[in-house]
C-alpha positions in Angstrom: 0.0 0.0 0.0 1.2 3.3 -0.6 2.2 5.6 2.3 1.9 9.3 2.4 5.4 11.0 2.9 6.6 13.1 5.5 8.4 16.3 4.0 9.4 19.4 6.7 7.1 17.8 9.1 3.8 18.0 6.8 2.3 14.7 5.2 2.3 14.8 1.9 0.2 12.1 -0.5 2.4 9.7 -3.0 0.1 11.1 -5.5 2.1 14.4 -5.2 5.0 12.4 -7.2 3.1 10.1 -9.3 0.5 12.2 -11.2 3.4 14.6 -12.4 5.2 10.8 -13.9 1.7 10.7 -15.4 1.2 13.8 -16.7 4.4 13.6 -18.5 4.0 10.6 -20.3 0.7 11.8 -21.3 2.1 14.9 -22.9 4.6 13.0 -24.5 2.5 10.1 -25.8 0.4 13.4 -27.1 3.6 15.3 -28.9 4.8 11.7 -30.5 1.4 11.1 -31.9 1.4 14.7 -33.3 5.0 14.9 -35.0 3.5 11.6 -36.5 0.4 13.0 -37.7 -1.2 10.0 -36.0 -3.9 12.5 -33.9 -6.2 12.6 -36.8 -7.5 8.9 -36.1 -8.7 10.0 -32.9 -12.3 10.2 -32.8 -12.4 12.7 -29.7 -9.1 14.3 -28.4 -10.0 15.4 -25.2 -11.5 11.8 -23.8 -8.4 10.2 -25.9 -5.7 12.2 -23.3 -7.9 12.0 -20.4 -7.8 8.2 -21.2 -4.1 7.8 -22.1 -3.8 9.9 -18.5 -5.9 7.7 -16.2 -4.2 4.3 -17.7 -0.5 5.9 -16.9 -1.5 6.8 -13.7 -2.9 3.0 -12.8 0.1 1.7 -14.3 2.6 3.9 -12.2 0.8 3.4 -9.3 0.6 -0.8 -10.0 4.1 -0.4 -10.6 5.6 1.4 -7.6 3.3 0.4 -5.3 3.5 -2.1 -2.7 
């Protein structure tokens, strides 16, 4: 299980680390589809990175969890 982490005294939540890891393989997955011209297949763009997010984030967190 993930623990929260204890920075100056004040608690902070693992998430604090783990949705920045997320957020940046989002936004790269999103700039390597564009130099490929590959974001024209997807349907809707928004819900596609919100998606590609969300599955990042599960598999960081199945990964360095506990």
């Amino acid at each position: 299980m993930l623990h929260e982490m204890s920075i100056g005294g004040m608690l902070f939540s693992p998430f604090v680390v783990l949705v920045p890891m997320a957020f940046i393989l989002a936004a790269s997955t999103r700039l390597v589809l564009h130099y490929f011209s590959l974001r024209r297949y997807i349907w809707k763009e928004a819900w596609f990175d919100v998606a590609i997010f969300v599955c990042y984030l599960a598999a960081i967190v199945y990964l360095f969890g506990d």
